[in-house]
Backbone and ligand atoms as CSV (ligand in chain L), in Angstrom:
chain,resi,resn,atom,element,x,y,z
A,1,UNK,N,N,114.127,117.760,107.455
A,1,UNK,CA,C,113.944,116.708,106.475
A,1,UNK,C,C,113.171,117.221,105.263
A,2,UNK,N,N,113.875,116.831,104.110
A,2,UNK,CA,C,112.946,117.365,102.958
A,2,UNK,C,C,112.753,116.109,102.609
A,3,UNK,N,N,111.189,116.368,101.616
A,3,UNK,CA,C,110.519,115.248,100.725
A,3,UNK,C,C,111.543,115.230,99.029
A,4,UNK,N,N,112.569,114.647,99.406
A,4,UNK,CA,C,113.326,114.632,97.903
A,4,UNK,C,C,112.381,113.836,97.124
A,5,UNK,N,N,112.824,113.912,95.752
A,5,UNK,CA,C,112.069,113.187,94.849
A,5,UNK,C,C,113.082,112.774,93.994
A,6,UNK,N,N,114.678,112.249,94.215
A,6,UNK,CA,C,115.612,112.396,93.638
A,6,UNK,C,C,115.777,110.677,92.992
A,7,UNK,N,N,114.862,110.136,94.216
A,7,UNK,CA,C,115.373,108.340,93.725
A,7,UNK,C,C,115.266,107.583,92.442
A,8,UNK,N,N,116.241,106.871,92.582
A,8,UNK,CA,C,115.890,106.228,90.629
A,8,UNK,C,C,114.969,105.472,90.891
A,9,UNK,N,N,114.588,105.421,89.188
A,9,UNK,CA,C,113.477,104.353,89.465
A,9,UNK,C,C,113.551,103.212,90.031
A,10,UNK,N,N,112.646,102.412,90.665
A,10,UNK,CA,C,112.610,100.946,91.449
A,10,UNK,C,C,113.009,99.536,90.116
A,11,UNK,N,N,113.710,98.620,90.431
A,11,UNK,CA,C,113.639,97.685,89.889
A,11,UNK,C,C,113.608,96.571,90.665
A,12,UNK,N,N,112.272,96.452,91.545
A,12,UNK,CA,C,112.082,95.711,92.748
A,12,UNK,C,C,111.693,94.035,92.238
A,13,UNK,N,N,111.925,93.279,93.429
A,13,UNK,CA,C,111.288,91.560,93.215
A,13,UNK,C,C,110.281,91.872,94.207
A,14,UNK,N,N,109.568,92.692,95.029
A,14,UNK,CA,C,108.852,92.649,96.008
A,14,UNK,C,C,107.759,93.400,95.439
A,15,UNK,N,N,107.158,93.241,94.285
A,15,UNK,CA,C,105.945,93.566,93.500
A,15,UNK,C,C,105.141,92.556,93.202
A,16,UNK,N,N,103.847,92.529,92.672
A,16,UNK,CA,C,103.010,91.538,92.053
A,16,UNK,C,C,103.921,91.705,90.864
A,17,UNK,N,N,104.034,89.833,90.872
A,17,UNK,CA,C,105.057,89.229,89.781
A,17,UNK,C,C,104.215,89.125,88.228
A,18,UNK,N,N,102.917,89.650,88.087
A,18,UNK,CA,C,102.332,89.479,86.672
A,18,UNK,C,C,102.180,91.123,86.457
A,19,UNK,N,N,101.871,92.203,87.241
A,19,UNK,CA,C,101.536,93.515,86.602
A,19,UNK,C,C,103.219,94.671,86.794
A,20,UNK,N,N,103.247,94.026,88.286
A,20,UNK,CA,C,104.780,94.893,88.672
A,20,UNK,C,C,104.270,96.024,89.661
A,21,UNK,N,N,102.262,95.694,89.690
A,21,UNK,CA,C,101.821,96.783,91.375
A,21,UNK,C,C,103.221,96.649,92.391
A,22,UNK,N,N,102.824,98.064,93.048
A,22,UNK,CA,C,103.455,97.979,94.118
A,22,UNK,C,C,102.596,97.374,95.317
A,23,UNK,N,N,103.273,96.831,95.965
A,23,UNK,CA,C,102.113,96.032,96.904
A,23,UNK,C,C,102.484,96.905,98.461
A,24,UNK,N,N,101.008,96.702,98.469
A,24,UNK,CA,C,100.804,97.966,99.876
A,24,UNK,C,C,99.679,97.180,101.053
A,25,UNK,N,N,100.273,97.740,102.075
A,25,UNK,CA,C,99.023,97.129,103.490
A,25,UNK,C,C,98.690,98.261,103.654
A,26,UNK,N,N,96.712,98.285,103.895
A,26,UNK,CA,C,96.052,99.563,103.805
A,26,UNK,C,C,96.774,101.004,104.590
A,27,UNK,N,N,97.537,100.359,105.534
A,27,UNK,CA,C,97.891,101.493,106.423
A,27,UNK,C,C,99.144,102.244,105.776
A,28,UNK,N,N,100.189,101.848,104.800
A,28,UNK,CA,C,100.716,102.650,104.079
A,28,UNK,C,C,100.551,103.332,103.206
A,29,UNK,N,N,99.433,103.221,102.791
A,29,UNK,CA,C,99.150,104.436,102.284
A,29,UNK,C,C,99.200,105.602,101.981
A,30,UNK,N,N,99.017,106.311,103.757
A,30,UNK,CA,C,99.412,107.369,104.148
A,30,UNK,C,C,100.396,107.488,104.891
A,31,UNK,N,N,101.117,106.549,105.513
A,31,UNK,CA,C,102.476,106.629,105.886
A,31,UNK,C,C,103.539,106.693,104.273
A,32,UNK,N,N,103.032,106.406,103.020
A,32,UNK,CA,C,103.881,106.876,101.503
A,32,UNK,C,C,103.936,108.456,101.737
A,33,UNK,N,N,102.270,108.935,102.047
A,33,UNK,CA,C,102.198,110.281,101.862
A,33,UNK,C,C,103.299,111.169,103.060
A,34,UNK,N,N,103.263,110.431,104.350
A,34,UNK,CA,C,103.654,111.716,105.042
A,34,UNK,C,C,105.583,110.917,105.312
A,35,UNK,N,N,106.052,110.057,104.208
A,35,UNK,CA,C,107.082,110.170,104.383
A,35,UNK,C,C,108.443,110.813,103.764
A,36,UNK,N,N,109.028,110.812,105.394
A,36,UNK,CA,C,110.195,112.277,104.986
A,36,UNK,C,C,111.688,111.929,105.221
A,37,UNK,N,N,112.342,110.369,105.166
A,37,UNK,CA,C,112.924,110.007,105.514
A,37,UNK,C,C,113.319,109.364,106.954
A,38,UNK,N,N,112.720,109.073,107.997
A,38,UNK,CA,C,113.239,108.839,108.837
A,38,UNK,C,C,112.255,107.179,109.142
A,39,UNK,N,N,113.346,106.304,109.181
A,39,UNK,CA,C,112.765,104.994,108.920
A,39,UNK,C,C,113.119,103.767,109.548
A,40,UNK,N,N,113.125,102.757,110.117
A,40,UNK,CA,C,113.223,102.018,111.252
A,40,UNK,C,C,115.145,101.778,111.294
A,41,UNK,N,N,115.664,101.841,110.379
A,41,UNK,CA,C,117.215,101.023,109.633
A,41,UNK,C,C,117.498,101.634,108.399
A,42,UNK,N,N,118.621,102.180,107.986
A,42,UNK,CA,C,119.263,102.739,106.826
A,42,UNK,C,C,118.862,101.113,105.814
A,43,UNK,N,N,118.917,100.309,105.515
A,43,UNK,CA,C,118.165,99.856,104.672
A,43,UNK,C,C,116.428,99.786,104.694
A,44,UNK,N,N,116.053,99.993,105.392
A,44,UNK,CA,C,114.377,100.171,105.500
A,44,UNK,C,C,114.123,101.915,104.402
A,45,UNK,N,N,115.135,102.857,105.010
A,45,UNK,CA,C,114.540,104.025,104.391
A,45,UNK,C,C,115.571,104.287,103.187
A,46,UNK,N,N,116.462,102.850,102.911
A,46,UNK,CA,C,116.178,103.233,101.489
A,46,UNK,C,C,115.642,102.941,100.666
A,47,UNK,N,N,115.043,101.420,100.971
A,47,UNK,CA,C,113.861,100.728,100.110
A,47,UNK,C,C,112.636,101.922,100.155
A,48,UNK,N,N,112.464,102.512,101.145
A,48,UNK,CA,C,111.524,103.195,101.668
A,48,UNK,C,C,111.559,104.359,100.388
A,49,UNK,N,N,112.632,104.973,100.157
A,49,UNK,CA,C,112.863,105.696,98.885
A,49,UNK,C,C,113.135,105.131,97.869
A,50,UNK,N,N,113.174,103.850,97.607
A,50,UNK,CA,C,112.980,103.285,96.019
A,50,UNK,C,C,111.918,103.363,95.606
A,51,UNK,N,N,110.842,102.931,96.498
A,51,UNK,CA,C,109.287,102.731,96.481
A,51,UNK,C,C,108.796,103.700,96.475
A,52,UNK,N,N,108.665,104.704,97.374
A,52,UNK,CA,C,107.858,106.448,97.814
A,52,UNK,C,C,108.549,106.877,96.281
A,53,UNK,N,N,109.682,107.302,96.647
A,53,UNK,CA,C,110.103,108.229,95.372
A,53,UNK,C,C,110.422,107.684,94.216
A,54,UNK,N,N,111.123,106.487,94.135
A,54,UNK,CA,C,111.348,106.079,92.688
A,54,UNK,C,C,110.051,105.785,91.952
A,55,UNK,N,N,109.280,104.932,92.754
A,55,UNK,CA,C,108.072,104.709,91.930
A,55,UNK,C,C,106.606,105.635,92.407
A,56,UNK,N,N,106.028,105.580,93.634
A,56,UNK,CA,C,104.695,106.412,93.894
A,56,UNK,C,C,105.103,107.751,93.113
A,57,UNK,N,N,105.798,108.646,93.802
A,57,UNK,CA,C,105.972,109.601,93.657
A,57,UNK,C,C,106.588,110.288,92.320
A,58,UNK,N,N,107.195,109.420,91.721
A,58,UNK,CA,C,107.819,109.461,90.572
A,58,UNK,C,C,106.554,109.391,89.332
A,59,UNK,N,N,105.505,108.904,89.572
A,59,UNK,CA,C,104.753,107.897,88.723
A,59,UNK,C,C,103.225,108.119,89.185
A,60,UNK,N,N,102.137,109.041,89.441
A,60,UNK,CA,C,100.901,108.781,90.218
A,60,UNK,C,C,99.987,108.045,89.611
A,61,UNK,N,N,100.634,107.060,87.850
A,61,UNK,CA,C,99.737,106.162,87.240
A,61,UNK,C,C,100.228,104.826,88.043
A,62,UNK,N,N,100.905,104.835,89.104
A,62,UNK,CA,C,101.917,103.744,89.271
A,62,UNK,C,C,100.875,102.583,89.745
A,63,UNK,N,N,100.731,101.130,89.443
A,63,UNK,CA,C,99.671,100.403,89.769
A,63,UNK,C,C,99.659,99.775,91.751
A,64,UNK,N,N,99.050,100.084,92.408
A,64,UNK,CA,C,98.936,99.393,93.400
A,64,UNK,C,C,97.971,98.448,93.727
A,65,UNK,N,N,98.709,97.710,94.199
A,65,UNK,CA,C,97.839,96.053,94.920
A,65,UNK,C,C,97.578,96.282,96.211
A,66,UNK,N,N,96.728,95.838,96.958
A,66,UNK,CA,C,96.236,96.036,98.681
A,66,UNK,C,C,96.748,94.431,98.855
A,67,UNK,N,N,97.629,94.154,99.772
A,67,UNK,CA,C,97.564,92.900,100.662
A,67,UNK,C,C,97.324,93.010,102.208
A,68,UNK,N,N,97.702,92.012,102.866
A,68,UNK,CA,C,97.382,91.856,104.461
A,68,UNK,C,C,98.712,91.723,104.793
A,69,UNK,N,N,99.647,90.770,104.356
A,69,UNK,CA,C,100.829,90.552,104.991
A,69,UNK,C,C,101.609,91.044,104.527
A,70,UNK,N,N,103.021,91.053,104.431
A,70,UNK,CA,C,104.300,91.800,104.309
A,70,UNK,C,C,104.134,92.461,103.217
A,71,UNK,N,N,104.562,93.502,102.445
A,71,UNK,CA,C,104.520,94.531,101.253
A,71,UNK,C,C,105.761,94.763,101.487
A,72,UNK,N,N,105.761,95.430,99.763
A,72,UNK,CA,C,106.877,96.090,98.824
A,72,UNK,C,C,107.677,96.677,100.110
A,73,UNK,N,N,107.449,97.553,100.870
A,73,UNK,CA,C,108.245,98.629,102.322
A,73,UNK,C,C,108.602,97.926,103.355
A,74,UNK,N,N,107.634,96.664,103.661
A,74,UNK,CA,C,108.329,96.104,105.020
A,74,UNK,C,C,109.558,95.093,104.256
A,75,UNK,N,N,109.514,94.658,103.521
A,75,UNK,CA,C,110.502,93.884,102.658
A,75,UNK,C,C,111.541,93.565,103.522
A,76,UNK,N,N,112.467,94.817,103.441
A,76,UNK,CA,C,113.592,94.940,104.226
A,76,UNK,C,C,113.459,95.185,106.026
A,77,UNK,N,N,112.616,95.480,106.315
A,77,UNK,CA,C,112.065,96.196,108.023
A,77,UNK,C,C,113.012,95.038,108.443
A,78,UNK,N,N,113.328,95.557,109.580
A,78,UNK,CA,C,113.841,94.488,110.903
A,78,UNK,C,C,112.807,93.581,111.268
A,79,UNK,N,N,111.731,94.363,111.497
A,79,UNK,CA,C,110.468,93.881,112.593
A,79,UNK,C,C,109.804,92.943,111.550
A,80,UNK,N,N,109.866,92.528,110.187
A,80,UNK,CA,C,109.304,91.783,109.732
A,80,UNK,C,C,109.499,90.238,109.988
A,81,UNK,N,N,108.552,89.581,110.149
A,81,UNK,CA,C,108.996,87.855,110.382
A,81,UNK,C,C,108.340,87.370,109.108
A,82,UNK,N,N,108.874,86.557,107.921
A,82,UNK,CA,C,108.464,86.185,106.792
A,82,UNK,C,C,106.875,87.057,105.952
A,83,UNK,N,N,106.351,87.029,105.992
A,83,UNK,CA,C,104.905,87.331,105.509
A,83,UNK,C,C,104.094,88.576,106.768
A,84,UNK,N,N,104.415,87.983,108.644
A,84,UNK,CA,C,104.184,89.290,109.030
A,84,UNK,C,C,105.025,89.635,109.679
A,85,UNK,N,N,104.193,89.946,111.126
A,85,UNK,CA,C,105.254,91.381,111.174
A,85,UNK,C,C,105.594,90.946,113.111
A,86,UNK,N,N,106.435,91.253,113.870
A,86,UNK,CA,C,107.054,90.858,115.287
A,86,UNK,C,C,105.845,91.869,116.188
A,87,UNK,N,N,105.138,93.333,115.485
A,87,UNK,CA,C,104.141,93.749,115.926
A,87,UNK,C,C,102.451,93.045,115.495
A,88,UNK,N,N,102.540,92.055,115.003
A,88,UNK,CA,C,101.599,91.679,114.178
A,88,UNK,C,C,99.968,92.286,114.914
A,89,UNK,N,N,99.984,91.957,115.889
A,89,UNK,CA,C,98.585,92.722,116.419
A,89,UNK,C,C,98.135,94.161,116.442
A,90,UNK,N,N,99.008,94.995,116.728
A,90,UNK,CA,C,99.318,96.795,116.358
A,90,UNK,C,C,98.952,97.076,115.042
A,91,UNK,N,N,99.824,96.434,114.123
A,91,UNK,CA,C,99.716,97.132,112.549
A,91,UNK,C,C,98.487,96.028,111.915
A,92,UNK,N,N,98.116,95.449,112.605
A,92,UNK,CA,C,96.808,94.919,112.021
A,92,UNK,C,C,95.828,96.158,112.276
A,93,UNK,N,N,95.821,96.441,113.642
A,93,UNK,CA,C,95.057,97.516,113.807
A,93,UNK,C,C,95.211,99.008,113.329
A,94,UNK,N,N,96.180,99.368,112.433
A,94,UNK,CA,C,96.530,100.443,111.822
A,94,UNK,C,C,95.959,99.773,110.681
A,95,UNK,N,N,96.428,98.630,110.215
A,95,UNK,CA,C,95.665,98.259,108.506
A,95,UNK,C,C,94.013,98.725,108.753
A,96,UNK,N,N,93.326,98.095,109.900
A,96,UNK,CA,C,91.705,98.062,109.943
A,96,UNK,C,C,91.680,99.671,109.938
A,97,UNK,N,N,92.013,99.936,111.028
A,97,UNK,CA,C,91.809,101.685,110.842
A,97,UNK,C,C,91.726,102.686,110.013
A,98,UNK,N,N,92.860,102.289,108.790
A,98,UNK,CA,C,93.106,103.026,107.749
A,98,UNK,C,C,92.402,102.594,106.611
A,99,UNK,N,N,92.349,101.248,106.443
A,99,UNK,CA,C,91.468,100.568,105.424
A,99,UNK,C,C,90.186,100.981,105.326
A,100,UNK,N,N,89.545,101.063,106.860
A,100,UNK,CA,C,87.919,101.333,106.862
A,100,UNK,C,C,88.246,103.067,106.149
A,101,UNK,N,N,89.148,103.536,106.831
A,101,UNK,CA,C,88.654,105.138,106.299
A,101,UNK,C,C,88.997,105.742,105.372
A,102,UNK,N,N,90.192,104.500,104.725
A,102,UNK,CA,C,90.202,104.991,103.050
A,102,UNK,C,C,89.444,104.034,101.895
A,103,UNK,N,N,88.284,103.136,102.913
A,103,UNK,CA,C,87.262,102.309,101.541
A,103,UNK,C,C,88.371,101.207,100.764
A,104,UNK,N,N,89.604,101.173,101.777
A,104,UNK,CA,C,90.469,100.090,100.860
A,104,UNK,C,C,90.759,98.733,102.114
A,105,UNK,N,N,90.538,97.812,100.869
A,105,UNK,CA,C,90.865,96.201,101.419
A,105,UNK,C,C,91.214,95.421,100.539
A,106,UNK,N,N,92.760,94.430,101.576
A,106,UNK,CA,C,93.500,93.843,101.092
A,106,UNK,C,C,92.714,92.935,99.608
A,107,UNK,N,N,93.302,92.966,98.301
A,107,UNK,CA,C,92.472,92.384,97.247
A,107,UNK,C,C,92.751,93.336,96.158
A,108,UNK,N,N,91.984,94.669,96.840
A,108,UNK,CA,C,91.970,96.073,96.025
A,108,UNK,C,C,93.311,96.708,95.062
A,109,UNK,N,N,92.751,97.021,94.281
A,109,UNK,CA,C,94.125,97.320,93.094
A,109,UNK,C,C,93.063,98.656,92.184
A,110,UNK,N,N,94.247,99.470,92.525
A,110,UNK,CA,C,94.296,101.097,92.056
A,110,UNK,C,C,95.352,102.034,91.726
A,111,UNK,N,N,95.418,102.912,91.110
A,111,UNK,CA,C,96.746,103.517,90.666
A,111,UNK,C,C,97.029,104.119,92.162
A,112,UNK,N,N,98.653,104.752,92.029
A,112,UNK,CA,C,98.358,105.516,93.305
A,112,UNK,C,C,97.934,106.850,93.442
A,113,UNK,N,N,97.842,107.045,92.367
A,113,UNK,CA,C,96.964,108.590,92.425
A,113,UNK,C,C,95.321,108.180,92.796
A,114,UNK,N,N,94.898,107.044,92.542
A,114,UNK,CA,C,93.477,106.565,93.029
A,114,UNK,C,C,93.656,106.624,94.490
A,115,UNK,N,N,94.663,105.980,95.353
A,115,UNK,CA,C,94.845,105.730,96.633
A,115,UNK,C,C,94.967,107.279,97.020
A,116,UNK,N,N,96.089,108.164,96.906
A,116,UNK,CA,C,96.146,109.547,97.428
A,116,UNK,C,C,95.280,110.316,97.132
A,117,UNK,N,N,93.909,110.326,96.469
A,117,UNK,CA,C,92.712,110.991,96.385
A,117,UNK,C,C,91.700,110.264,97.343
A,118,UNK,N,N,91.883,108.747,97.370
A,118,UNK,CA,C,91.186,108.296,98.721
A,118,UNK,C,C,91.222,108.785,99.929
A,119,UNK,N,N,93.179,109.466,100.006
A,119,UNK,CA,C,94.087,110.072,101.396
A,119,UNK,C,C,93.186,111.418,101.450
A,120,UNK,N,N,93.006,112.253,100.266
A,120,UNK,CA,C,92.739,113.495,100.443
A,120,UNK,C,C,91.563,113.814,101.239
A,121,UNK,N,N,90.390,113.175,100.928
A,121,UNK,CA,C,89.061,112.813,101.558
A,121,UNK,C,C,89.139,112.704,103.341
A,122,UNK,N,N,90.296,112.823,103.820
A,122,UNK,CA,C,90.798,112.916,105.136
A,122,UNK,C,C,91.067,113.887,106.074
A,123,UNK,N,N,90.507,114.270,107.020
A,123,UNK,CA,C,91.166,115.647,107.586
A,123,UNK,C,C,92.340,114.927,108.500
A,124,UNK,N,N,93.443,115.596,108.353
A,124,UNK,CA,C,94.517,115.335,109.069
A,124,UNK,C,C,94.609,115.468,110.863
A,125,UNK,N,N,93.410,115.839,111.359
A,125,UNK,CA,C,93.340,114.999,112.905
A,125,UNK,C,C,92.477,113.889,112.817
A,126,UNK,N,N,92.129,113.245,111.837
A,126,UNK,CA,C,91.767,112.066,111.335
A,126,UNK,C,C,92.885,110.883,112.258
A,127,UNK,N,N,94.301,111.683,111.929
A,127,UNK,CA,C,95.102,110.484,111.997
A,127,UNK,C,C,95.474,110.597,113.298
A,128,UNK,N,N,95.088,111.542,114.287
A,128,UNK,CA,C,94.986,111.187,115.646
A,128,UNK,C,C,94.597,109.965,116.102
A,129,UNK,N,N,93.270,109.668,115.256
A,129,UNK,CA,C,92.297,108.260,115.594
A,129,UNK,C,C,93.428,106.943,115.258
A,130,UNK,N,N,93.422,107.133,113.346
A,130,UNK,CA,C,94.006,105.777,112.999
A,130,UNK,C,C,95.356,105.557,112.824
A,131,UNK,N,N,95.844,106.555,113.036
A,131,UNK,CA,C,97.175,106.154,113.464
A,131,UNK,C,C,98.002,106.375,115.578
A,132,UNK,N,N,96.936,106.314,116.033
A,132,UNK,CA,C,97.223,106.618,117.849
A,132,UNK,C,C,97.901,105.179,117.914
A,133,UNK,N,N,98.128,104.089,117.108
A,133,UNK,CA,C,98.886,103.426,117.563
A,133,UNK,C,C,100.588,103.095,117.422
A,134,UNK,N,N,100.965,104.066,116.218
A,134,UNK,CA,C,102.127,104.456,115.576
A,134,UNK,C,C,102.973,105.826,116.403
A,135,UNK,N,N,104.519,104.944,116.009
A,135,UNK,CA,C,105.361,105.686,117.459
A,135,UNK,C,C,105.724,106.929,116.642
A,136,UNK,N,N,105.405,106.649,115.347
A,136,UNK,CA,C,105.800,108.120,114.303
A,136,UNK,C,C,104.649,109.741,114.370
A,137,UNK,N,N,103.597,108.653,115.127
A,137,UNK,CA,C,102.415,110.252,115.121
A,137,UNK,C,C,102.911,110.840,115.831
A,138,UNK,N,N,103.377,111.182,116.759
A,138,UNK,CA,C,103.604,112.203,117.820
A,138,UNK,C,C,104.837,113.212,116.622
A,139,UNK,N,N,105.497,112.837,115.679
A,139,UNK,CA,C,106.780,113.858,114.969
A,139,UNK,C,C,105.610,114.770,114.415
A,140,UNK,N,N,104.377,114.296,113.742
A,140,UNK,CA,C,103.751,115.766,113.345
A,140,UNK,C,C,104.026,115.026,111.870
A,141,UNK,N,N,104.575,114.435,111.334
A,141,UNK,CA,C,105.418,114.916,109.574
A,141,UNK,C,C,103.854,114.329,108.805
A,142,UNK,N,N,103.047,113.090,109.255
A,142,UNK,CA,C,102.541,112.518,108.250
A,142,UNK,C,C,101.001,113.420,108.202
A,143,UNK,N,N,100.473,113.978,109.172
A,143,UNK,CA,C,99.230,115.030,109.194
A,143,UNK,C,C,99.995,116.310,108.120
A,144,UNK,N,N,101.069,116.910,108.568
A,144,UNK,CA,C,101.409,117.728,107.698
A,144,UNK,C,C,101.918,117.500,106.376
A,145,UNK,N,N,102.014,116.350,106.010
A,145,UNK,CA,C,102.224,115.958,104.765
A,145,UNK,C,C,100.996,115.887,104.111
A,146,UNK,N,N,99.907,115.352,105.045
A,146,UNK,CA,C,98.421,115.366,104.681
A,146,UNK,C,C,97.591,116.378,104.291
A,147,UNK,N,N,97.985,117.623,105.364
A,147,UNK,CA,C,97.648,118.918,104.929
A,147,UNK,C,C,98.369,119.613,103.606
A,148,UNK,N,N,99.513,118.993,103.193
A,148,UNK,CA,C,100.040,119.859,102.361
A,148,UNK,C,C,99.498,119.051,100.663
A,149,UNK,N,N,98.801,117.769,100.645
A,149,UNK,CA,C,98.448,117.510,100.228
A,149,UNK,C,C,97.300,117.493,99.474
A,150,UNK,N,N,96.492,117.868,100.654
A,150,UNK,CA,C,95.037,118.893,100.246
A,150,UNK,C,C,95.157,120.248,100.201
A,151,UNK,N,N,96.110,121.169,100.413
A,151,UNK,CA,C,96.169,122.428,100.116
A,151,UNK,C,C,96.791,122.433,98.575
A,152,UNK,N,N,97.573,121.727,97.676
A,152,UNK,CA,C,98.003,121.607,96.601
A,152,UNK,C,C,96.761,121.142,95.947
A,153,UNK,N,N,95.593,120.288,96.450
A,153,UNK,CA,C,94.479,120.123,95.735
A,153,UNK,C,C,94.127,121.312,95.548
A,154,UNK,N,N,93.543,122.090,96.811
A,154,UNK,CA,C,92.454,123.026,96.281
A,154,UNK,C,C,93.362,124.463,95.281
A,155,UNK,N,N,95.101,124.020,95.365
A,155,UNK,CA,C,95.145,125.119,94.458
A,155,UNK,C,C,95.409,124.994,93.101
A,156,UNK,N,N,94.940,123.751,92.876
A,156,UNK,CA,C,95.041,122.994,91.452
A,156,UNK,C,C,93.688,123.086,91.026
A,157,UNK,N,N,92.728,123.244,92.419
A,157,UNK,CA,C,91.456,123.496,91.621
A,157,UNK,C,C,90.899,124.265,90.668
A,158,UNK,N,N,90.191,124.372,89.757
A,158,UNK,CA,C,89.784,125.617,88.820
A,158,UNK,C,C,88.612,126.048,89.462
A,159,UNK,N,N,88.352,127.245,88.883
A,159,UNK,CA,C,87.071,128.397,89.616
A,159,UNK,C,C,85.893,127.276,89.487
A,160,UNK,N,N,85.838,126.434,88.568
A,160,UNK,CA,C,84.513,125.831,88.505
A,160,UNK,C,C,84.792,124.910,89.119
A,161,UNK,N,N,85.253,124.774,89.870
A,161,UNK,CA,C,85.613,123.468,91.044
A,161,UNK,C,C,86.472,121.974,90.501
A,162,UNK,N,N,86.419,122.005,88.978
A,162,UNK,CA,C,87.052,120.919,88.628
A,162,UNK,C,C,88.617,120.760,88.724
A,163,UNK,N,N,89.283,119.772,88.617
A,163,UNK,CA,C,90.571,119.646,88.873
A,163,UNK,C,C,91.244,120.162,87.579
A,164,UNK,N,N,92.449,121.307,87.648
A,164,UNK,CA,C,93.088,121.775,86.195
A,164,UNK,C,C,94.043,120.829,85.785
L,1,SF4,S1,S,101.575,108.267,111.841
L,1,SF4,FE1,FE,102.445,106.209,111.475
L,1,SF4,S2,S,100.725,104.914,110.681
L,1,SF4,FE2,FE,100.124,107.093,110.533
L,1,SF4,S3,S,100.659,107.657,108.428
L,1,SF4,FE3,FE,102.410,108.235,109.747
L,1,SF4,S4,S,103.848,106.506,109.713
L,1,SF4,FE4,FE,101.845,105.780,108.907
């Protein structure tokens, strides 16, 4: 699986209807970062690539909103029931998990380059902890997406430690 970056841009209804944030539950965050295509339903991972690649990835000024219930990605999910979710107790506990350890709660609004510098601050057996409840940790893709994320930091770094 490669991380394409090929998708057009998003022209979504599943945004905040006054700025056009993408709206995110704390725990995607880093499931944006370590995704590589493989996604619950061929419509889940292609919304999944309108959003990751047309807009995050396309865009790291791109505006994000923090909510609690359904977001921009579950939109389309199977497992979604209106606002939540048929797992609703699980991915609550992936939101708390991830929220506490990236300092983000539902309310919060940041670019997503603000959010993936929150991600970086992470060591990737981090997500042993907050993600042990997700059937996707065991593939490996979203720690190594994590690592490859902070290794592109430090080689963007300059000798004086600031970002080039
Ligand atoms: S392991 Fe699951 S919850 Fe954790 S970042 Fe990946 S997809 Fe998201």
């Amino acid at each position: 699986m490669s991380r394409s970056t090929s998708a057009k841009p998003a022209t979504d209804a599943d945004t905040a209807p006054e700025s056009g944030a993408v709206l995110l539950r704390p725990h995607h965050v880093l499931c944006s970062i370590g995704w590589a295509g493989r996604g619950y339903s061929p419509a889940f991972s292609r919304n999944m690539d309108r959003v990751v690649m047309g807009r995050l990835r396309r865009d790291p000024a791109t505006p994000v909103q923090f909510v609690a219930g359904a977001d921009s990605i579950c939109a389309p999910c199977p497992h979604r029931r209106g606002q939540g979710c048929a797992s609703a107790e699980r991915i609550a506990g992936l939101d708390q998990a991830h929220g506490a350890a990236l300092g983000i709660a539902p309310g919060a609004a940041m670019t997503w380059a603000q959010a993936e510098a929150r991600a970086r601050r992470l060591d990737p057996d981090d997500l042993d902890r907050i993600c042990a409840a997700c059937q996707w940790l065991p593939l490996g893709l979203c720690k190594s997406a994590l690592a490859a994320l902070k290794a592109a930091e430090s080689e963007n770094a300059a000798p004086d430690g600031t970002a080039s």
